[in-house]
Backbone as a chain_set.jsonl record, in Angstrom:
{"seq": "XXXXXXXXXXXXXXXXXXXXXXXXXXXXXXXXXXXXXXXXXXXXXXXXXXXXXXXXXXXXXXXXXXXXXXXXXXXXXXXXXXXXXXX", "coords": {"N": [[100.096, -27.364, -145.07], [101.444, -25.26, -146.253], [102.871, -26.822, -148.733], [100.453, -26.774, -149.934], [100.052, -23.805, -150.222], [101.976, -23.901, -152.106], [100.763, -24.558, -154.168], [98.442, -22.975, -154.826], [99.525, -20.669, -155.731], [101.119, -20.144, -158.454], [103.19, -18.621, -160.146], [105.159, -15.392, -160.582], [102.999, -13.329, -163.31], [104.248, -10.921, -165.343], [104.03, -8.149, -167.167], [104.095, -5.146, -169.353], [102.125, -3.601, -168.122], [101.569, -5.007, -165.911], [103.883, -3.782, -164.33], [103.85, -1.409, -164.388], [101.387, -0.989, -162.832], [102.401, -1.879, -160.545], [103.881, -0.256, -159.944], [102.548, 1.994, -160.104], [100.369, 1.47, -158.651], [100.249, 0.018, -156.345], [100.505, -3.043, -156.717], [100.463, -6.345, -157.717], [100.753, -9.385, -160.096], [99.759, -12.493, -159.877], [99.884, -15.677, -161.274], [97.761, -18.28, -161.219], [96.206, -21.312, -159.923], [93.682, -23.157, -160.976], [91.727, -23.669, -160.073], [91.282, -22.071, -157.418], [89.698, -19.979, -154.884], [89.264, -16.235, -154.402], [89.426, -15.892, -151.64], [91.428, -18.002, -150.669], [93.551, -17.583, -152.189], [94.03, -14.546, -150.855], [95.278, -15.888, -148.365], [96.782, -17.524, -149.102], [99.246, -15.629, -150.499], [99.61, -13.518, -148.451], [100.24, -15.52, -146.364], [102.611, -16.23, -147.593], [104.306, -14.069, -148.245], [104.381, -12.794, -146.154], [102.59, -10.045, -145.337], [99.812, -8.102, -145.828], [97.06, -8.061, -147.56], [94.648, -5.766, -149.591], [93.08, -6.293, -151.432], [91.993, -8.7, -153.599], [91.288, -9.671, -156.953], [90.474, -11.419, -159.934], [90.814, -13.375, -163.071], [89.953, -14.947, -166.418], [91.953, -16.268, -168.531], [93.406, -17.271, -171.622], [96.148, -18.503, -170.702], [95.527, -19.559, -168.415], [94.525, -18.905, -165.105], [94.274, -15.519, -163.208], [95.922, -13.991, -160.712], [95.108, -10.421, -159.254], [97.031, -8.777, -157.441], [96.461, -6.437, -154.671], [98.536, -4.607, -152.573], [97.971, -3.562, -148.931], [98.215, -0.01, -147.909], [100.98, 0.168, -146.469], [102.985, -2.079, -147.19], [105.038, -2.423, -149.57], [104.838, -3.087, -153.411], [106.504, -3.585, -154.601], [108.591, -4.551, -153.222], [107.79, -6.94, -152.158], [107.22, -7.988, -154.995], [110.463, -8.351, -155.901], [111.119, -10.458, -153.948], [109.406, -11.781, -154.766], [110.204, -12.742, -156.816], [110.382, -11.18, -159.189], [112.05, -9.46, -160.387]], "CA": [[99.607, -26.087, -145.578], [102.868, -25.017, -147.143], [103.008, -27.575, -149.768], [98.948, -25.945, -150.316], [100.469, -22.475, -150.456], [103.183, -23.462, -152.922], [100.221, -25.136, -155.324], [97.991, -22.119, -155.643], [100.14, -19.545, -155.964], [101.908, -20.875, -159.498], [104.575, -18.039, -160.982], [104.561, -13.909, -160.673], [102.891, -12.986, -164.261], [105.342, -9.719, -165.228], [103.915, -8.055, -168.67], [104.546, -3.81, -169.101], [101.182, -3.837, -167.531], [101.519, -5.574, -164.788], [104.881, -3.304, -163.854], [103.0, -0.083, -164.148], [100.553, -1.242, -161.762], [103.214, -2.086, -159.202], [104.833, 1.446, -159.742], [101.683, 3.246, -159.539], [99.044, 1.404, -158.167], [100.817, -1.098, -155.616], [99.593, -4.297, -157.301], [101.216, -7.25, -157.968], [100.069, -10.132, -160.821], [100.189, -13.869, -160.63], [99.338, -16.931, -161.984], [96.922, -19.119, -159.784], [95.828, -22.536, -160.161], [92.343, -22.446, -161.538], [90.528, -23.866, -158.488], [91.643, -21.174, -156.293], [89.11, -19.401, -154.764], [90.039, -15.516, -153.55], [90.01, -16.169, -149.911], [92.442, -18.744, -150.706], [94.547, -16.721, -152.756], [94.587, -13.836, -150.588], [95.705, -16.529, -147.569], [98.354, -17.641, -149.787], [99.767, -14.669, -150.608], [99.79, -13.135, -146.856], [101.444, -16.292, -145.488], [103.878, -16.58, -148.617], [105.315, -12.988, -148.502], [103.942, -11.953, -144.673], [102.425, -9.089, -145.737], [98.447, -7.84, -145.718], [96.304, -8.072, -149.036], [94.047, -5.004, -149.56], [91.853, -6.418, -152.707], [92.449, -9.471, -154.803], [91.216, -9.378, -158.288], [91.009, -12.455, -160.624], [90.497, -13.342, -164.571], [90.479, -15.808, -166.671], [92.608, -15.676, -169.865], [93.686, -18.47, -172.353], [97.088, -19.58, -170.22], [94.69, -20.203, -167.367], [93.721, -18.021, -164.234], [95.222, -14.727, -162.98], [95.119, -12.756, -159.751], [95.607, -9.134, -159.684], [96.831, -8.601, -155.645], [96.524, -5.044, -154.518], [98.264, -4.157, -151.305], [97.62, -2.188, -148.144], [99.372, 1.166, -148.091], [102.156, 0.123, -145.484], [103.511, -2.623, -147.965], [105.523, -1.956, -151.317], [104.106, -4.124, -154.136], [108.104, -3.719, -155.217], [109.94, -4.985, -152.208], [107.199, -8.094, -151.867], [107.947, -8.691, -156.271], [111.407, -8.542, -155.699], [110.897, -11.733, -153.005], [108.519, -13.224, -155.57], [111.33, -13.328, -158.303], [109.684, -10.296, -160.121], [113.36, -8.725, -161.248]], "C": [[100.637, -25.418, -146.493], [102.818, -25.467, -148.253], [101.541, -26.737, -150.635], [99.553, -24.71, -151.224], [100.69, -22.566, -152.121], [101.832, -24.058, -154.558], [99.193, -23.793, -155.551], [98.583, -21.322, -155.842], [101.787, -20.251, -157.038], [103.196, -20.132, -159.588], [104.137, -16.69, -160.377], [103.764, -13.832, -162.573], [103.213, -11.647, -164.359], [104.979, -9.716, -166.879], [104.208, -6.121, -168.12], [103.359, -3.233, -168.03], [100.814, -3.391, -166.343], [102.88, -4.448, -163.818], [104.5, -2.108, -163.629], [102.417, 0.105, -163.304], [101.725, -1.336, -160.726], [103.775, -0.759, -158.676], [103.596, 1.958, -159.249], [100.571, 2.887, -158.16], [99.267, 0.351, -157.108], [100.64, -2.541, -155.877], [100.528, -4.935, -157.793], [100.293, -8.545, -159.072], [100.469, -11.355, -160.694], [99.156, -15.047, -161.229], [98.943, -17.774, -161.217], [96.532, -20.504, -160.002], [94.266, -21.944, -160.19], [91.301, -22.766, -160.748], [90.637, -23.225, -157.44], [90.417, -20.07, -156.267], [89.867, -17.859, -154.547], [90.145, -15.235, -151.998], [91.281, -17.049, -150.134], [93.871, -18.258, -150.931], [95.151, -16.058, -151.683], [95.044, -14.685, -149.389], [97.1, -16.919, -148.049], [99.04, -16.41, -149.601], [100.272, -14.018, -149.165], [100.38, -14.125, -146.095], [102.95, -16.837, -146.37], [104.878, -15.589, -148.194], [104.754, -12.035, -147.28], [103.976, -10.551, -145.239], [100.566, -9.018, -145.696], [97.785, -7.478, -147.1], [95.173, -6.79, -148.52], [92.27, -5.818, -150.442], [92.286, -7.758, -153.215], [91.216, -9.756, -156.066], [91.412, -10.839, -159.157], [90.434, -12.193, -161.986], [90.727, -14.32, -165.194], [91.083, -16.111, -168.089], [92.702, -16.804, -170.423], [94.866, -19.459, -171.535], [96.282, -19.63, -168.905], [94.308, -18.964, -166.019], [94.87, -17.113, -163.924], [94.856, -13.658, -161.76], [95.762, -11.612, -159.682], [95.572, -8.461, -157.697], [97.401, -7.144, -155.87], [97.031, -5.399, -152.598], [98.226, -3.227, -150.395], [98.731, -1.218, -148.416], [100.752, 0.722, -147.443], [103.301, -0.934, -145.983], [103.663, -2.765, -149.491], [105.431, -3.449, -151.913], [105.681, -4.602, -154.576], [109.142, -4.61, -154.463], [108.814, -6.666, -151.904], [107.502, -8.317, -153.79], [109.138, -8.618, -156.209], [111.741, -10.074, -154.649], [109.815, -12.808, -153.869], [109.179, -13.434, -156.703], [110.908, -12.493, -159.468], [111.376, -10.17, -161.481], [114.472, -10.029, -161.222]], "O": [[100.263, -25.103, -147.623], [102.702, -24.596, -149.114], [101.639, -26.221, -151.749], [99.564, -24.608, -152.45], [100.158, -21.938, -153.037], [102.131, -23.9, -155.742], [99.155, -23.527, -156.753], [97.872, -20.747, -156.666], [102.9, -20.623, -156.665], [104.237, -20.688, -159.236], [103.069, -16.602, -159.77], [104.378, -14.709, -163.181], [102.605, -10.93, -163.564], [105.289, -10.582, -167.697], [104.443, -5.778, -166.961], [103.71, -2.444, -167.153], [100.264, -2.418, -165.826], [102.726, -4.397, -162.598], [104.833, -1.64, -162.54], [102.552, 1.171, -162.703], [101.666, -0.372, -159.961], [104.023, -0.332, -157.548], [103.511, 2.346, -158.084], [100.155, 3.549, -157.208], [98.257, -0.337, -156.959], [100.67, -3.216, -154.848], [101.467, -4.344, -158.324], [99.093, -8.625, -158.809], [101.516, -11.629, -161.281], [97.954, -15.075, -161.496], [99.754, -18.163, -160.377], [97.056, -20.524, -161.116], [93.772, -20.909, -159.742], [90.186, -22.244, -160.735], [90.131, -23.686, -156.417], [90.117, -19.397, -157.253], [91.093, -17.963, -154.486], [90.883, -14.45, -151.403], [92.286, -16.57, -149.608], [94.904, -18.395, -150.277], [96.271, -16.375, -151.282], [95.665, -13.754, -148.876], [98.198, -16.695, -147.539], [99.432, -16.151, -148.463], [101.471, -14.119, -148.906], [101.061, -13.757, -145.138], [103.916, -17.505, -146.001], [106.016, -15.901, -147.845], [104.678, -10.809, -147.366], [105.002, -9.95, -145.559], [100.05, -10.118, -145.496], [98.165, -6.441, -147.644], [94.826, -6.73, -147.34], [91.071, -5.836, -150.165], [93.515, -7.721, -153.144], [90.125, -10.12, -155.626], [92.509, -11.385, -159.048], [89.756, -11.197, -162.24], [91.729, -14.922, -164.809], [90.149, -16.166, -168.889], [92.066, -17.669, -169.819], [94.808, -20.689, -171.541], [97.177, -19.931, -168.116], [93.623, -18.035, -166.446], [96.046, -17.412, -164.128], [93.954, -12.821, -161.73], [96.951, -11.597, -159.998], [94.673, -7.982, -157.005], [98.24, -6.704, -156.656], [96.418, -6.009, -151.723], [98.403, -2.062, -150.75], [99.816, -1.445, -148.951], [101.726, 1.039, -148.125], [104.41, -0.874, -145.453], [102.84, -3.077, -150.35], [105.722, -4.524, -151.39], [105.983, -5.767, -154.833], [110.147, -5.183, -154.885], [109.451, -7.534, -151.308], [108.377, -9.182, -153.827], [109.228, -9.372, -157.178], [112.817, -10.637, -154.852], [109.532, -13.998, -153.733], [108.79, -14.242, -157.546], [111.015, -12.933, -160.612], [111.629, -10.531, -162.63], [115.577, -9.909, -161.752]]}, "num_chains": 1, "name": "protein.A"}
């Protein structure tokens, strides 16, 4: 399952954006493998950076898929991108 994890959940994607959202709106952006459902996602994510997903959010752009994770109030989108290699 690990090895799973580490294949949908590709890179953070970090544009001015995406940093705004983290400040204001607790939300974090990455880059997903394009067969990732969002149950999957938000499973990833919650056993990557133990933490509780509120929403996840996807899109699909030209460099390939993108999820837009929102989380619950009780976890900073800042102190979980800082552990995903944000800064």
């Amino acid at each position: 399952m690990t090895q799973l994890r580490h294949r949908i959940i590709l890179h953070a994607y970090v544009t001015e954006k995406s940093m705004d959202e983290m400040e204001r709106q607790n939300k974090l952006e990455f880059v997903v493998d394009h067969r990732a459902t969002r149950a999957e996602i938000r499973r990833a994510i919650e056993d990557l950076y133990h933490c509780r997903v509120a929403k996840v959010n996807t899109k699909i752009v030209r460099m390939g898929k993108i999820a837009t994770i929102k989380f619950r109030p009780e976890y900073s989108a800042e102190d979980i991108g800082t552990r995903a290699g944000v800064f």
